[in-house]
Structures are given as structure tokens and as C-alpha cells.
C-alpha positions in Angstrom: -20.1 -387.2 -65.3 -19.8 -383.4 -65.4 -16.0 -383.5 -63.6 -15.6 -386.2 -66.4 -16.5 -383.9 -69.2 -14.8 -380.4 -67.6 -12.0 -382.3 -67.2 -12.1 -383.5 -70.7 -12.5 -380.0 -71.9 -9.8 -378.5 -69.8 -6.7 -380.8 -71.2 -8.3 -380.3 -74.5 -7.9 -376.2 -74.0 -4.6 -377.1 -72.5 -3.0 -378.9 -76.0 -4.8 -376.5 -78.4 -2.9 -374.0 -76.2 0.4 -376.1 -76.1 0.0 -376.6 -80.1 -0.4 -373.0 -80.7 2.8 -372.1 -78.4 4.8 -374.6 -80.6 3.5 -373.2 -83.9 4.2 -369.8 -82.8 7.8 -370.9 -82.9 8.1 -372.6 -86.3 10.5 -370.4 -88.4 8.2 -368.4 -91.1 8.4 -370.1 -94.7 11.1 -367.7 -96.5 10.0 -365.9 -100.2 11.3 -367.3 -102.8 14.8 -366.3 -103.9 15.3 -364.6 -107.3 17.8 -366.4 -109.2 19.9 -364.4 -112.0 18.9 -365.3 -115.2 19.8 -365.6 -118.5 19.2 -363.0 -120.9 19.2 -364.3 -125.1 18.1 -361.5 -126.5 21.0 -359.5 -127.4 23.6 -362.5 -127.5 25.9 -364.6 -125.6 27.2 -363.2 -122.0 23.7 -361.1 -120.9 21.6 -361.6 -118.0 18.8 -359.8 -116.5 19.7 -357.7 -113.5 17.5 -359.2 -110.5 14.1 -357.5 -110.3 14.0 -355.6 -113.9 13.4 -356.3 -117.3 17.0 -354.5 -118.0 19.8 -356.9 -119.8 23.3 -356.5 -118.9 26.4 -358.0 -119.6 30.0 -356.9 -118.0 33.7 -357.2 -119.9 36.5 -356.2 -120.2 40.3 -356.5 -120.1 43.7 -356.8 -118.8 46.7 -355.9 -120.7 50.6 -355.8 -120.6 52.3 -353.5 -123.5 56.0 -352.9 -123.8 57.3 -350.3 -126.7 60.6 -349.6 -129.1 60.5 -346.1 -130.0 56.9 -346.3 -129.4 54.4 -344.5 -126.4 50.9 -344.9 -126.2 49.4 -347.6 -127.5 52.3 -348.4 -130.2 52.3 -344.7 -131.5 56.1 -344.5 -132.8 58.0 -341.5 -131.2 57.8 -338.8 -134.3 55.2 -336.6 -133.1 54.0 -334.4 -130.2 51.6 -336.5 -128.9 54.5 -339.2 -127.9 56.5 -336.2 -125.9 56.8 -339.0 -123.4 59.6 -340.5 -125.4 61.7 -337.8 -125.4 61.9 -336.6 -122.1 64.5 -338.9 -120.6 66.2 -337.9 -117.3 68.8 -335.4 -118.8 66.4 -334.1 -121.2 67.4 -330.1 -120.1 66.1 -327.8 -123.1 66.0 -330.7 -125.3 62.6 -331.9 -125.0 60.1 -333.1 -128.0 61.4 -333.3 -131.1 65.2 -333.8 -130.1 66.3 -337.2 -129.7 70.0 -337.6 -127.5 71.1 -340.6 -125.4 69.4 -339.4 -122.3 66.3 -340.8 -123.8 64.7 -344.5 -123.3 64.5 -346.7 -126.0 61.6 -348.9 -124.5 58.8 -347.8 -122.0 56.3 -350.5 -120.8 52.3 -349.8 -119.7 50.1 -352.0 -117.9 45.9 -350.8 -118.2 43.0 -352.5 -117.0 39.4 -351.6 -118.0 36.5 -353.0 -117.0 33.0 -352.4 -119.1 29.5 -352.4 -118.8 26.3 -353.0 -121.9 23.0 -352.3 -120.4 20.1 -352.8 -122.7 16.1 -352.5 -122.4 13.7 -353.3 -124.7 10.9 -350.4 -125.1 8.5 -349.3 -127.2 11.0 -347.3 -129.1 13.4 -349.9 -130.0 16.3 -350.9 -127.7 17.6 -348.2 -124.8 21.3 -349.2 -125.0 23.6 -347.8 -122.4 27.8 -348.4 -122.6 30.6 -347.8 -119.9 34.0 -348.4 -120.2 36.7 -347.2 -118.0 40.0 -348.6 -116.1 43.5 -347.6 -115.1 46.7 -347.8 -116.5 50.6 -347.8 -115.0 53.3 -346.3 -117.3 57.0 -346.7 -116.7 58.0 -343.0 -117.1 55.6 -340.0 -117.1 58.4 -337.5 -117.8 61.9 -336.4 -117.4 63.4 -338.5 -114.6 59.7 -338.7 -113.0 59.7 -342.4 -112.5 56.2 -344.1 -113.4 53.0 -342.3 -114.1 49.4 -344.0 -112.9 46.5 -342.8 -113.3 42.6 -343.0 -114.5 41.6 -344.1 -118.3 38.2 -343.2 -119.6 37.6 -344.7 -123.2 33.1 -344.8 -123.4 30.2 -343.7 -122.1 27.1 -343.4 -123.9 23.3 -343.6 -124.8 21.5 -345.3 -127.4 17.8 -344.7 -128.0 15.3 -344.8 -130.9 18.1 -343.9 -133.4 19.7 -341.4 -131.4 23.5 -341.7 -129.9 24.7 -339.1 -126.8 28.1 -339.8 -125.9 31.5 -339.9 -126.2 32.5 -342.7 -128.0 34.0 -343.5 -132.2 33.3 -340.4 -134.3 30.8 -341.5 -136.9 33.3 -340.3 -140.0 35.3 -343.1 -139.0 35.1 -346.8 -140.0 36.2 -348.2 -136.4 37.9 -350.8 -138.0 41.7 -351.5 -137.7 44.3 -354.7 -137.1 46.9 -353.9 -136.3 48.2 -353.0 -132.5 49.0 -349.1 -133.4 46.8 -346.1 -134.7 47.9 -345.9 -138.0 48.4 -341.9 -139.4 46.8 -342.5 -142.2 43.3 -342.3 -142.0 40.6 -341.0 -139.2 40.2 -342.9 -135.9 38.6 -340.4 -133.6 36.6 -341.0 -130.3 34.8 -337.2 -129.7 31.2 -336.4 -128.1 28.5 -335.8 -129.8 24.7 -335.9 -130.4 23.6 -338.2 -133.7 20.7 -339.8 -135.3 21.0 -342.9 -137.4 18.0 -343.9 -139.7 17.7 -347.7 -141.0 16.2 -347.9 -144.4 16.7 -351.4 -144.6 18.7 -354.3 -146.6 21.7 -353.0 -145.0 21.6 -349.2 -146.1 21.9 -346.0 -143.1 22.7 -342.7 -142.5 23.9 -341.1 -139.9 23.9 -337.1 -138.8 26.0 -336.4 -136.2 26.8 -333.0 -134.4 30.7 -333.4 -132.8 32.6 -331.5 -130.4 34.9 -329.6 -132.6 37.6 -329.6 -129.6 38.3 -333.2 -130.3 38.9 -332.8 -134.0 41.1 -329.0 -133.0 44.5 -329.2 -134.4 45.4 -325.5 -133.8 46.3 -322.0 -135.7 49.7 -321.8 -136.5 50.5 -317.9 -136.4 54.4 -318.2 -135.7 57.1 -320.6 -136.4 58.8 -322.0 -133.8 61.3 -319.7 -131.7 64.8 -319.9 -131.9 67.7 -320.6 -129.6 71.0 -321.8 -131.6 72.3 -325.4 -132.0 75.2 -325.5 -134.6 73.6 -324.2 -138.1 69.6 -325.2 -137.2 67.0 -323.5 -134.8 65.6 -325.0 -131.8 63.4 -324.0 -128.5 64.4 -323.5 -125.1 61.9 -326.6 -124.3 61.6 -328.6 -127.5 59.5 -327.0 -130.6 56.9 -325.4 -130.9 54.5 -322.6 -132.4 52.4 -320.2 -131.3 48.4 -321.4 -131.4 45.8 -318.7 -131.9 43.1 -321.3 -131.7 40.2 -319.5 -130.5 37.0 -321.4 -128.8 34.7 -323.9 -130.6 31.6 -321.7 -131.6 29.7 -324.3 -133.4 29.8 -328.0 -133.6 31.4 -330.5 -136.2 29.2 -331.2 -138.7 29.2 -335.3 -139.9 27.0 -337.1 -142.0 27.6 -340.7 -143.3 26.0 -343.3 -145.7 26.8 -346.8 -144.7 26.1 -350.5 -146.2 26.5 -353.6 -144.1 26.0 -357.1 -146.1 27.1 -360.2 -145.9 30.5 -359.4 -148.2 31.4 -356.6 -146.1 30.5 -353.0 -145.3 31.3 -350.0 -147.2 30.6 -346.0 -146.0 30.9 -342.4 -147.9 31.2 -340.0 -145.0 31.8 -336.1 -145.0 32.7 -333.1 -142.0 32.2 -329.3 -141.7 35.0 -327.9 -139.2 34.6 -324.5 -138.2 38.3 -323.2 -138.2 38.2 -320.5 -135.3 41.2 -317.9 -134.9 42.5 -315.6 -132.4 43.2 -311.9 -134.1 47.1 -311.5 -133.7 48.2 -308.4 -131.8 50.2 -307.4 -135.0 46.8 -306.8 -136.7 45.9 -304.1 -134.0 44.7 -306.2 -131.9 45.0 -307.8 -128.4 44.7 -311.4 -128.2 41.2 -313.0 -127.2 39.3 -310.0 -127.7 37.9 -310.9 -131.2 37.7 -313.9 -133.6 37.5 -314.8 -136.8 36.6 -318.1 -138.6 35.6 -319.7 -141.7 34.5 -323.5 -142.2 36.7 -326.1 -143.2 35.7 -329.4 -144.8 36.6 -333.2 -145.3 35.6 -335.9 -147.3 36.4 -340.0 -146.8 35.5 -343.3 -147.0 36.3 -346.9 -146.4 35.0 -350.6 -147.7 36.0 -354.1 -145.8 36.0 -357.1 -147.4 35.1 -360.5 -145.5 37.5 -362.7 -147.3 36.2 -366.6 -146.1 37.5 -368.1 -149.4 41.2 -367.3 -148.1 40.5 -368.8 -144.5 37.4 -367.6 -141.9 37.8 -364.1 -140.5 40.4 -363.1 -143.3 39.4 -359.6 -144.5 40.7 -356.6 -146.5 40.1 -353.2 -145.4 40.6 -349.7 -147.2 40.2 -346.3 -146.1 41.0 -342.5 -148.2 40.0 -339.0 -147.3 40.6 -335.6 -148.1 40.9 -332.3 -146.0 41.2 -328.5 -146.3 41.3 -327.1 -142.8 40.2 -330.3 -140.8 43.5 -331.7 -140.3 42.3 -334.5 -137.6 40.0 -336.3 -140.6 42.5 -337.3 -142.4 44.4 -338.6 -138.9 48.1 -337.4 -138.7 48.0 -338.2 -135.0 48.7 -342.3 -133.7 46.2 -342.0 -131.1 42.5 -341.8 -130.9 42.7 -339.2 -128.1 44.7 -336.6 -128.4 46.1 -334.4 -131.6 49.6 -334.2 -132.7 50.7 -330.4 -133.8 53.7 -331.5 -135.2 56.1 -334.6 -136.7 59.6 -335.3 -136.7 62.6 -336.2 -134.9 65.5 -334.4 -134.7 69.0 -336.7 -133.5 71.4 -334.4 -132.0 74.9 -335.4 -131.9 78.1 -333.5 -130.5 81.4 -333.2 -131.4 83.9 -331.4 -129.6 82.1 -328.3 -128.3 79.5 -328.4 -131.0 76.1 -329.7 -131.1 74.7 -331.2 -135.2 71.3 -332.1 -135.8 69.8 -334.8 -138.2 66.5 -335.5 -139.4 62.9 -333.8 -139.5 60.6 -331.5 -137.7 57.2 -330.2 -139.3 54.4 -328.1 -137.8 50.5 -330.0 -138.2 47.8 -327.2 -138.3 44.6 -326.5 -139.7 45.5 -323.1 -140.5 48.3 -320.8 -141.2 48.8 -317.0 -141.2 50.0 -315.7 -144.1 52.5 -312.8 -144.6 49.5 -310.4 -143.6 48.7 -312.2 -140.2 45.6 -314.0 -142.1 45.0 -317.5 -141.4 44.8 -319.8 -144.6 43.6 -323.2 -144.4 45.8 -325.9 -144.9 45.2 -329.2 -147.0 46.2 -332.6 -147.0 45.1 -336.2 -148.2 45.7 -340.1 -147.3 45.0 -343.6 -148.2 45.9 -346.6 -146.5 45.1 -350.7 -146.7 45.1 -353.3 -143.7 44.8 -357.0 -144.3 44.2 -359.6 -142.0 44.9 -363.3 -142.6 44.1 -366.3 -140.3 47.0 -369.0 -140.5 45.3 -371.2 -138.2 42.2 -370.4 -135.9 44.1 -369.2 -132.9 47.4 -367.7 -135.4 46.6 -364.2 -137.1 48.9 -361.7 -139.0 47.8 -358.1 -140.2 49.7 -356.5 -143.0 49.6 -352.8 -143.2 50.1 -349.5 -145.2 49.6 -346.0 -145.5 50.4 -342.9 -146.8 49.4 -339.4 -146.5 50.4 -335.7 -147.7 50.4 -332.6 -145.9 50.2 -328.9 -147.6 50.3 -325.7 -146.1 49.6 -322.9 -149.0 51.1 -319.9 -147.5 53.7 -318.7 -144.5 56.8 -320.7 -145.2 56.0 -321.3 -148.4 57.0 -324.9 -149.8 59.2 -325.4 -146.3 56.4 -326.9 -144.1 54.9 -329.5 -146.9 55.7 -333.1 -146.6 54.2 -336.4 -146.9 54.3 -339.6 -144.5 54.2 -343.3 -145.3 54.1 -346.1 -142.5 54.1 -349.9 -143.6 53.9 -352.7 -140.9 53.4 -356.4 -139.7 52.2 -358.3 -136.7 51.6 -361.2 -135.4 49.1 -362.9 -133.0 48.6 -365.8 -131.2 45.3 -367.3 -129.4 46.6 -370.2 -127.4 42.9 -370.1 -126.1 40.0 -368.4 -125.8 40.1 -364.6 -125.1 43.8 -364.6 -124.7 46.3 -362.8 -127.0 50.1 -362.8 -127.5 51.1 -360.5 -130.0 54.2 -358.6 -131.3 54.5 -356.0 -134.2 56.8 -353.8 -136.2 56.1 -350.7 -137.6 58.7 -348.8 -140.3 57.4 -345.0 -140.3 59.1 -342.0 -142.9 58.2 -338.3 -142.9 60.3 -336.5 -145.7 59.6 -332.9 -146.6 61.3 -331.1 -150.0 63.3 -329.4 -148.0 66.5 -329.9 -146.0 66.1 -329.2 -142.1 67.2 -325.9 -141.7 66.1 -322.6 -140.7 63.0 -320.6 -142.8 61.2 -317.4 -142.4 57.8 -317.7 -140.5 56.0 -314.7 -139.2 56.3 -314.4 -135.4 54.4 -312.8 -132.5 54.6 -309.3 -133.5 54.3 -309.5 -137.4 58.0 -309.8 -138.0 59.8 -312.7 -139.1 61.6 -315.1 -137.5 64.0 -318.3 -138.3 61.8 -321.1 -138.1 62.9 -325.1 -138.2 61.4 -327.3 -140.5 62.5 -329.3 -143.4 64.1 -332.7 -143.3 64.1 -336.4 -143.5 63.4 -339.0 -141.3 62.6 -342.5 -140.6 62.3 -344.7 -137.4 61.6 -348.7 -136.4 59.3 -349.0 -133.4 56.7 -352.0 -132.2 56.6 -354.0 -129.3 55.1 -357.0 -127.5 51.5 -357.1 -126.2 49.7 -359.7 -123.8 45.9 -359.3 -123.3 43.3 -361.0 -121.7 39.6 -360.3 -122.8 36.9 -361.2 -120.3 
């Protein structure tokens, strides 16, 4: 009986033991995986990053622009910031503003950009955080240079109880447009700054914001443009020109804005403060950089848009005016939202026989000007300009557009250097489907000036004077094609 039961007891040990070896090699029961979710809060296209409470939602875009007499993004070739235009590969001394038949009369870009909204709901409100970046190919970076890649940074800021830090759309500005190019007329800035927006409710805020004041920098015009002869006018060895005595930003813009948002539209008063900073000319006995002086300039403007659903859904009217003296950049008079022309124009050269003529315009852009005592005196101008938009079908849209600004300069070359500039244009774009766009628009743009281009007195380096070019009349046709898909 006992070998019965020790036996018993020993093949019982021996399958516990067996058992225990098998279970030993059972593969561990995994965690459980975190799946993305989807995050409603802030809209369509957010989900929650995997192991936060953070939303995020990526975009973004690829794009296909070709130009006539256009750079940029559709920014007609009559002002510095489109040098691009007129450096073709025999552009010798006859850069920006002179136009020849070395030049291109169509450039193409490709850009990509890629963005990223991060959001967080706190205590505070919302923590908001946006990126957006990319890179773009252009057909010609310069004279003869062949194509020109490189980096494109258009965002990158922080939203917080109120508070903005960032570079992003300069809170003067409505942020609005429909057509393709960055009209003149009007203020369409991105800048960096540090800003607070209250909400008082039923649509009403205000915004202060403190600006970089080198984004909104036009320049100090102490000289007129230097002089190298071409039949009866004056031109630069490298394309015109004058000498800046910018100094450095001491202080910040100044911006403030009121603002309504309703169901009919949105409407906003907004006003600047611009410190004007200038270099003391050698002429005044002293050397350049070692002292300053500056006095504050100022703009005023504001916009309404008008939701239009009556005509067709997403029809709307928009209108924008301002004001300057001394603050140039708020009334635009640049195409571009990142960079600031310092002059307009386009001058056509043509020769005949051994001689070289010139046609057409070339102004100086500034915020200030020295007078005949070496004194800077700010300059003034004003703008107004209208954009509608009209839906023919769902995915068919057209965008009328016009504008029209004036530019004065009080002193130097007295009435020589004042002109005005109107732009009117059309597009057209179509939506076969969702998120895709195939557009084309034309753009008509004047600058005229009561003056004929010619040569003028303008103070140069030394306190003399000197024959400076200005005057004129011109016009040019420009626009282009456009392809873009929004993801």
C-alpha cells in the first residue's frame, strides 16, 4: 500500500512539474495597444497624440506657380523686391529697374509646406501651438544662375490665455485676400511680435501687440540714386538705388486693433506707432553709425467683409483703407508679405544705333527723406482697395480686384518723387474636387508720377547734389497659372 501511494505521489510531483515547464513557455499576454484617436474638440482633421491629452492635426500643401512679368507669388516685376525679374543672363550694369531683351518673360516655382496645430486644453483656455514650413524650387535665382532652391519658413507661434508669441500675420492687418497676388494696396505683413487679445463678448476684441519694427523698415532715403549716363536719363552701375541711413530698431511697433466678428461679416479699426530711426550723415559733421536720431511715425486703417449668401454661398465683399506718415509698410506698397520694396518702376531700354533711350518709371519708397539740410522728414501716403469674390458654381470661383494708393514725399526732390499706383485684376478658380485648385489670373498694374522720367537734384553722400532719376509713367500685364493641392 505505501509503494502504491509514493508512487501515486511521485507521478503526481512529476506532471505538476511537467505543467509548470509548459506554462513557463506560454508567450506573456501583451498590454494593450493604444490606438490613435479622434480628437472633436477643435474640428474636423485632429487627433490625440498617443499618450497625452495634446490635439494635433497636420496640413499642408503642394503647389505649381508659373509667372508673366510676375516673381514671387504673382508680384508683377515693377519693384525691388521682384529684382529676380530683371536679372536675365546678359543683365551687365542693367539690373533692377531696367528692363532689355536679356530678361525672361516667365519664371516658374514649385514650394511644398508641410504644417503642424497642436492644441491643449488647460486651465487657462486653450495652449495653441502652429508650425508651418517647406521648400520651394525657382527657375532662375539670378543673372544666368540657373534655378534657385532653398528653405521657406512662413509660421511659428504660441497661443496662450490671450497672449500670441510669434511670427506670424501682423495684427494691423485683416488677413484676408482672393486673389493669387499681394495686392499694393493695403497692409499684409507677417512680423514677430508679443500681443494680448481680450474677448469682451458678442463678437467684440482688442488686440495690443508689440512688432518687430525690422519687418515693417522701409529705409532712410539720404541720396538719390547715383549716376552713370544712358542717353538723356541717369542710371547706376548695378540698377538703382539710394543710399539708406536706416539706423537699428530701438523700440518696437506699436499696434492696437478693435475687431467685430458676427454672422454678416467682420469689421476692424486698427492703428501703429513706427519709430523712424536715422543714421546722422557725415555732411552734418558726423561719421556714420556713431549717433542716431529718430522721431515716431504713425498709421491708421481698417477693413470690413461682407458674407454675401444671398448672391451664392461663400460670395463675399471685402474693403480695406489706411493712412501713413512715416510707416510706409502699413499702407503696403510692397506685393509680398515678406520682404519691403524701396522702390517702383520699370525702366525699358531700347538702342538705336550707338545710343541707348529709356521709357517709363522709376520712384524711390521710404519712410523718410533728408531734406536740403541733411534732416530726415517723414514721408506720407494713403490707399484703398476692394476684393470681391463670387462662387459660379460650388467648385468654380472668380475674384474681382482693385486698388489704389498715393505716395508723397514732402521735401528733397520736391514734387519729383510723388506718384500714385492703381492695380485692378481678375482670376479664376476651379475645384474639380476636394482640396484641389486650378487657377489663372491677370493683373493690369500703373505707377505714374507728375513728372516725366528724367534727371532731378537729390542731395548725395557728402551734402551736395546730385542728378537723381525719378519721374515717369508706366504700366505692365502680368499673372499666371497656379495648381495646388491642400492636404
Amino acid at each position: 500500500m505505501k509503494m502504491v501511494k509514493s508512487l501515486l505521489l511521485g507521478s503526481a510531483a512529476g506532471l505538476v512539474a511537467v505543467a509548470g515547464a509548459q506554462a513557463a513557455d506560454l508567450p506573456v499576454k501583451a498590454k494593450p495597444v493604444e490606438y490613435v484617436k479622434v480628437c472633436s474638440a477643435y474640428g474636423a482633421g485632429y487627433f490625440y497624440i498617443p499618450g497625452t491629452d495634446t490635439c494635433i492635426k497636420i496640413g499642408g500643401y503642394a503647389r505649381f506657380d508659373t509667372y508673366v512679368n510676375a516673381v514671387g507669388t504673382f508680384n508683377p516685376a515693377i519693384s525691388s523686391a521682384s529684382g529676380t525679374y530683371f536679372n536675365g543672363p546678359g543683365v551687365g550694369v542693367f539690373a533692377y529697374p531696367f528692363k532689355d531683351g536679356d530678361d525672361p518673360d516667365y519664371l516658374t516655382r514649385v514650394r511644398g509646406t508641410v504644417d503642424f496645430d497642436a492644441r491643449t486644453q488647460t486651465d487657462y483656455g486653450t495652449l495653441r501651438s502652429y508650425v508651418r514650413f517647406g521648400a520651394e524650387w525657382n527657375s532662375q535665382a539670378g543673372a544666368g544662375s540657373g534655378a534657385g532652391n532653398g528653405l521657406y519658413f512662413e509660421r511659428a507661434f504660441i497661443q496662450f490665455s490671450g497672449f500670441t508669441f510669434g511670427y506670424t500675420q501682423s495684427f494691423f492687418d485683416p488677413g484676408v485676400g482672393y486673389m493669387l497676388t499681394t495686392p499694393y494696396a493695403g497692409s499684409n505683413r507677417w512680423t514677430t511680435m508679443l500681443a494680448y487679445t481680450a474677448q469682451f463678448g458678442n463678437g467684440f476684441s482688442a488686440t495690443v501687440s508689440l512688432e518687430d519694427a525690422a519687418n515693417r523698415t522701409t529705409g532712410v532715403q539720404m541720396t538719390g540714386s547715383t549716376a552713370t549716363p544712358v542717353f538723356n536719363v541717369t542710371t547706376a552701375a548695378t540698377g538703382l538705388t539710394y543710399t539708406n541711413y536706416q539706423g537699428g530698431q530701438q523700440a518696437p511697433d506699436i499696434v492696437a486693433n478693435l475687431r467685430y466678428d458676427g454672422a454678416w461679416g467682420t469689421a476692424q479699426l486698427s492703428g501703429a506707432l513706427h519709430q523712424v530711426v536715422s543714421t546722422l550723415a557725415l555732411y552734418n559733421g558726423f561719421f556714420p553709425g556713431m549717433g542716431t536720431t529718430s522721431e515716431w511715425g504713425w498709421a491708421i486703417g481698417g477693413h470690413v467683409e461682407f458674407k454675401l449668401p444671398m448672391l451664392a454661398a461663400g460670395d463675399s465683399l471685402f474693403i480695406q483703407a489706411g493712412y501713413e506718415q512715416g510707416a510706409v509698410s502699413y499702407i503696403g506698397m510692397s506685393g509680398t508679405s515678406q520682404g519691403q520694396a524701396t522702390s517702383v518702376g520699370s525702366v525699358s531700354l531700347t538702342q538705336i544705333g550707338g545710343s541707348l533711350f529709356a521709357s517709363g518709371a522709376f520712384y524711390t519708397v521710404a519712410d523718410a527723406v533728408a531734406d536740403l539740410f541733411g534732416q530726415p522728414a517723414l514721408t506720407t501716403g494713403w490707399t484703398i482697395q476692394g476684393q470681391f469674390r463670387h462662387y459660379w458654381t460650388p467648385g468654380l470661383r472668380s475674384a474681382l480686384y482693385a486698388g489704389y494708393l498715393k505716395y508723397e514725399v514732402p521735401t528733397n526732390i520736391v514734387a519729383a518723387q510723388n506718384f500714385n499706383m492703381w492695380q485692378v485684376g481678375v482670376n479664376t478658380i476651379w475645384s474639380p474636387v476636394k482640396n484641389l485648385d486650378i487657377g489663372a489670373e491677370l493683373l493690369y498694374s500703373k505707377v505714374d508720377g507728375s513728372v516725366p522720367l528724367g534727371q532731378y537734384a537729390a542731395v548725395n553722400a557728402a551734402g551736395g547734389t546730385i542728378g537723381s532719376l525719378v519721374g515717369g509713367s508706366t504700366d505692365i500685364w502680368s499673372g499666371g497659372v497656379r495648381v495646388q493641392r491642400n492636404f
